[in-house]
N, C-alpha and C positions, 0 to 999 in steps of 0.2 A: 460515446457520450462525453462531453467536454466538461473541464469544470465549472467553466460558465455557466453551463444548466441549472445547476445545484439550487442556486438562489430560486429559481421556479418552479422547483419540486414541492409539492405541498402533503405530500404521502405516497406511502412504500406502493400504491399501486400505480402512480405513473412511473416506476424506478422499473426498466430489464429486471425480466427473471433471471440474475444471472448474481453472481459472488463479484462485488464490484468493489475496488480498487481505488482511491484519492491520495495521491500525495498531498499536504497540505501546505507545508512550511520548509523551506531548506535555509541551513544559517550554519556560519563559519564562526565557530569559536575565534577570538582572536589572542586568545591568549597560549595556546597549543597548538592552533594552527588545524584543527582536527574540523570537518565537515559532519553536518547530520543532517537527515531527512526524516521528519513527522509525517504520517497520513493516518488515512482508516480505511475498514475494509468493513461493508456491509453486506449481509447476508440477508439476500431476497428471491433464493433460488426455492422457495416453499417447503422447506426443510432443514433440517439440524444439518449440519457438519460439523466435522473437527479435524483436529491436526493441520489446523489453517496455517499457513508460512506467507508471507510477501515476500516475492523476489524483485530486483531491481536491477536495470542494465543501463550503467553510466556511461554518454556520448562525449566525445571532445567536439572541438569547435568543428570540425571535418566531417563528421555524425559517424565518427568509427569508433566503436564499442570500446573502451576502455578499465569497465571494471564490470563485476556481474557480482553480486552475492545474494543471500537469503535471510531470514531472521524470523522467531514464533512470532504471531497474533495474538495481543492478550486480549482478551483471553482465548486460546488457543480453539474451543467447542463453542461454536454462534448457531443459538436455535434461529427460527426462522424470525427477520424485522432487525436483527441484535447489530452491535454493533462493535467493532474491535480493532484496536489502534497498535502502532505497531513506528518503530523508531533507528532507522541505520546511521550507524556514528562511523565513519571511516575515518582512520589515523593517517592512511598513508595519501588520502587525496586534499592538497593542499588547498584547491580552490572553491568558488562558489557552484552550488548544483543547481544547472539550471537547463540541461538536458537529457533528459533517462526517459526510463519506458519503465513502467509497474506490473505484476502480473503476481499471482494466486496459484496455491497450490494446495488440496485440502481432499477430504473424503465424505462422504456421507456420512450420517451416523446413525447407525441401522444396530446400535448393541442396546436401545431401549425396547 
């Protein structure tokens, strides 16, 4: 699902049952030279999770992987509808992010 769709979504049950993933904004500090990337991560899989992370795998012009890292979801536990946003700052990537791939890593939460 693209992000295109988004603006036609008008409630959580046309959304995949599934823990879904938006980058939202990438922007280049210019004064440090440091890259970040903004999204959100909603949770419509019909139950609580926790221990949510976004991972990110940054492409160069060539589409060969260049950088991979992770970072927590705040809030880290999204009952089921919720929603939680999440922010990677890279230091050593000098330019604009305008190719990666996003992906989810989380648990159920079955300790209620």
């Amino acid at each position: 699902m693209g992000i295109e769709t988004f603006p036609e979504i008008e409630s959580f049950q046309k959304l995949p049952r599934q823990i879904i993933i938006k980058g939202g904004s990438s922007s280049l500090d210019e004064a440090s030279g440091d890259a970040e990337l903004r999204g959100i991560v909603i949770n419509n899989c019909g139950q609580s999770v926790r221990d949510v992370r976004a991972n990110v795998v940054l492409f160069n012009e060539k589409k060969i992987p260049v950088l991979n890292t992770s970072t927590d979801v705040v809030p880290d536990k999204l009952p089921q509808g919720a929603i939680g946003t999440f922010v990677f700052r890279f230091k050593e990537y000098r330019s604009e992010i305008s190719d990666y791939h996003l992906f989810t890593n989380w648990r159920f939460d079955d300790r209620e």
